[in-house]
N, C-alpha and C positions, 0 to 999 in steps of 0.2 A: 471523322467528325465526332463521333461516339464516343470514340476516346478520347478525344480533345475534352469533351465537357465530363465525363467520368476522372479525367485528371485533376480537373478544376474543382472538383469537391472533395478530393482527398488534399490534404495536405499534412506538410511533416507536421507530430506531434510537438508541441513546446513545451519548455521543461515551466513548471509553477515559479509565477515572479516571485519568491521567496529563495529563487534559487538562479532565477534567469537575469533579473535586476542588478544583484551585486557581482554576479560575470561579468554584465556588460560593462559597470562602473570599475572595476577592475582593468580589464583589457584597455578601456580607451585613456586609464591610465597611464598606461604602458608606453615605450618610444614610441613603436607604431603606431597607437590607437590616438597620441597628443599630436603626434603628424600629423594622422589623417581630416584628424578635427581642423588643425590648422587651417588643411588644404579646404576645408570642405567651406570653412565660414566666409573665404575670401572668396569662391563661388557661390554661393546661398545669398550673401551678400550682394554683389553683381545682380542676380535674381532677382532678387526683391524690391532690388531697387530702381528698377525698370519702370518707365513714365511712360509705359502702355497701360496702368492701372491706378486704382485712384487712390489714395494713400490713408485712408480710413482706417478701416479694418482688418489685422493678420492674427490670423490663428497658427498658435503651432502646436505641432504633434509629433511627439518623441517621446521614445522609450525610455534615451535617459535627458529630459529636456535641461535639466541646469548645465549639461555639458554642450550646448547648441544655443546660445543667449542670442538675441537680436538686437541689434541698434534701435535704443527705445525713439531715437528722435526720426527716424523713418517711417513710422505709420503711428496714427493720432490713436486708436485703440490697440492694444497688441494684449492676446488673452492668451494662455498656457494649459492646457486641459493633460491627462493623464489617468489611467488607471488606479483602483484602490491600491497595487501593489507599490507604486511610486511613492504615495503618501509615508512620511519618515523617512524617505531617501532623498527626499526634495525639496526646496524652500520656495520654487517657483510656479507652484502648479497653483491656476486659479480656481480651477473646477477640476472634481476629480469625480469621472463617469468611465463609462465604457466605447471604446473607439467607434465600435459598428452602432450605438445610437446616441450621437452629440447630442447634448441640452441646448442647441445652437436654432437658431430660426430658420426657414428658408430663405435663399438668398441675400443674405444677411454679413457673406465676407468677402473683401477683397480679393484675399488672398489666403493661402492654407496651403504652409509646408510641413511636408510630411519627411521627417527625419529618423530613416534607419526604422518605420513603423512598418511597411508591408512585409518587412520581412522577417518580424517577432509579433506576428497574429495569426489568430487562429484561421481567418477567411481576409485576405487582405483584398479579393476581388468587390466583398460587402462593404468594407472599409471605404472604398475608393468609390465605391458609389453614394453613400452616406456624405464624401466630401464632398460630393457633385451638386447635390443637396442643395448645402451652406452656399455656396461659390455664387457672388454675382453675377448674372450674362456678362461677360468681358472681362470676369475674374480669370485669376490663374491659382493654379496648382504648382508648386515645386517639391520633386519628390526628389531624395537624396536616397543609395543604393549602396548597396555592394556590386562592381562589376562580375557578373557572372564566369566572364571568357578576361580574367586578370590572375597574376602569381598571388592575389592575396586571397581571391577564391579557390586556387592551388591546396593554400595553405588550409584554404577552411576544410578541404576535404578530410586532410589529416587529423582536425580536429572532432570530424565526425565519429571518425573511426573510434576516437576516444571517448566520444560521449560527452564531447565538451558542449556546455549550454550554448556558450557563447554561438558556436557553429551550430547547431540545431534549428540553423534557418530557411526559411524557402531563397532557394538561388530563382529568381526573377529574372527572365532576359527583358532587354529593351526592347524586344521583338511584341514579347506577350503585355508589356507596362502599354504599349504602343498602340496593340488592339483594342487594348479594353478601354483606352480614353479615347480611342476612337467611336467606340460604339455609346460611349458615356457623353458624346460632344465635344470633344476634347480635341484641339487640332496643336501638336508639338511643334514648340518655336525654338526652341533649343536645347543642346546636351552635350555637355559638356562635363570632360573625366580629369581625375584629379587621384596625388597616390601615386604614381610612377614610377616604383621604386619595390622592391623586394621588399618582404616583409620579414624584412631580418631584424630586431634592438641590438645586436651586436654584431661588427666594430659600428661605431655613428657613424662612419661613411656614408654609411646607405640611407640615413637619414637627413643628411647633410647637403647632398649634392645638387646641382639645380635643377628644378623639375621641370620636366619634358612638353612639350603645349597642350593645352589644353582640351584641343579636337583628336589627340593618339589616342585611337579607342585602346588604349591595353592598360586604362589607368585602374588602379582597386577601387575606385567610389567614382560613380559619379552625379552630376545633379540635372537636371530634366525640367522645363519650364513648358506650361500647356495652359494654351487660353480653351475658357469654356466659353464657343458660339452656340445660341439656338436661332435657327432659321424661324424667319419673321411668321406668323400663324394667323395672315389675312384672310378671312375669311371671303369665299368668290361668290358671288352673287349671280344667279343664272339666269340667260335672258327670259324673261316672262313668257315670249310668242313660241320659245326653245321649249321651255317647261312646258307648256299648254299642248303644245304638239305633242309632244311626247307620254303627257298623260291619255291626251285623247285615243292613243293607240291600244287598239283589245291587245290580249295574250296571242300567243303564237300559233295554238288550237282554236282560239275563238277567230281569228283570220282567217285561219283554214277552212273551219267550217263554212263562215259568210262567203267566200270563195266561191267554194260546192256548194252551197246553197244558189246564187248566183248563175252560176253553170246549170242548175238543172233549170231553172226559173225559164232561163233562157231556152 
């Protein structure tokens, strides 16, 4: 247990977005990285489009957000927020603040997908409660990943060893994404992987081929959709004749005494 939450406060260091930004916009450039976006928006999409919520308000939150656009005719507000270090790399950010404390109101959004952010932040635990926050009662969350136990997380390891920004990120399991929206209110309605495929750019085969369904957990990303419940907060009214009684009663030493006193009277 100890170490469980001594874990939770160390996390991998990240490299300064002056240097982690144009990685990422580079990579997702790449065969694999335009894949995987491919794969990710035709799930994100499905998501969000879900008429379990009400079509308002979605915030999104991405590292590299022009590479994650949304269907503007799906929800009647749709806001884009980002980091200082986004600003000059992006044409779509509407506010540009810091992820752990949004300019956002309380319960104030529909919806708030979180794209490839838990895992290029400093505390993505603070993150995820800061979105808890914003979130209407019956809002959702959709967060998009790297599959931890996937050959594209194989590859990141390779890339640690190099020092590559890109991979300098926290590996996340669905296990641990799982607890903490639990303890957050947060009850998972779906998750589903995407990516199937080696993370090879050459030959295009591997890029090419038909992807696998979408419940083989062995995909390299996948996306996660979680309603925030709070249990209703009636307040109980105690019966009057209940309460009275119960005040009436001395302490436990003062019964005692009256007691013995009692006993000797007699």
């Amino acid at each position: 247990m100890l170490w469980g939450i001594y874990s939770m406060a160390k996390w991998r260091a990240q490299h300064s977005p002056e240097v982690l930004l144009p990685a990422l916009r580079g990579w997702f450039q790449s065969d694999v990285g335009r894949t995987i976006l491919l794969e990710e928006r035709a799930l994100i999409a499905a998501a969000i489009s879900d008429t379990s919520t009400a079509k308002y308000n979605l915030l999104n939150l991405s590292v590299i957000p022009d590479r994650c656009p949304i269907d503007v005719n799906v929800y009647q507000r749709q806001f884009c927020l980002g980091g200082i270090g986004h600003y000059g790399l992006s044409q779509v950010l509407d506010v540009v603040c810091d992820f752990d404390e949004l300019p956002v109101a309380n319960e104030s959004q529909d919806v708030v997908l979180l794209h490839h952010l838990l895992e290029f932040v400093g505390d993505p635990h603070r993150v995820l409660r800061e979105v808890e926050r914003v979130i209407v009662p019956h809002g959702k969350v959709v967060i998009c990943g790297i599959n931890p136990y996937s050959p594209l997380a194989m590859r990141g390891y390779l890339g640690r060893l190099k020092r590559s920004a890109m991979w300098q990120n926290h590996y996340l399991s669905l296990h641990r994404i799982n607890d903490w929206l639990s303890l957050l209110g947060f009850d998972v309605n779906l998750v589903e992987y995407g990516f199937h495929r080696l993370p090879i750019n050459s030959p295009g085969f591997f890029m090419t081929h038909k992807p696998a369904p979408k419940n083989l957990p062995m995909g390299g990303v996948f996306v996660l959709s979680a309603t925030k419940y709070r249990a209703p907060m009636t307040p109980v009214q105690e019966r009057p004749m209940r309460r009275a009684k119960i005040l009436r009663h001395p302490t436990m030493v003062g019964a005692t005494r009256t007691i013995k006193a009692r006993a000797d009277y007699e």
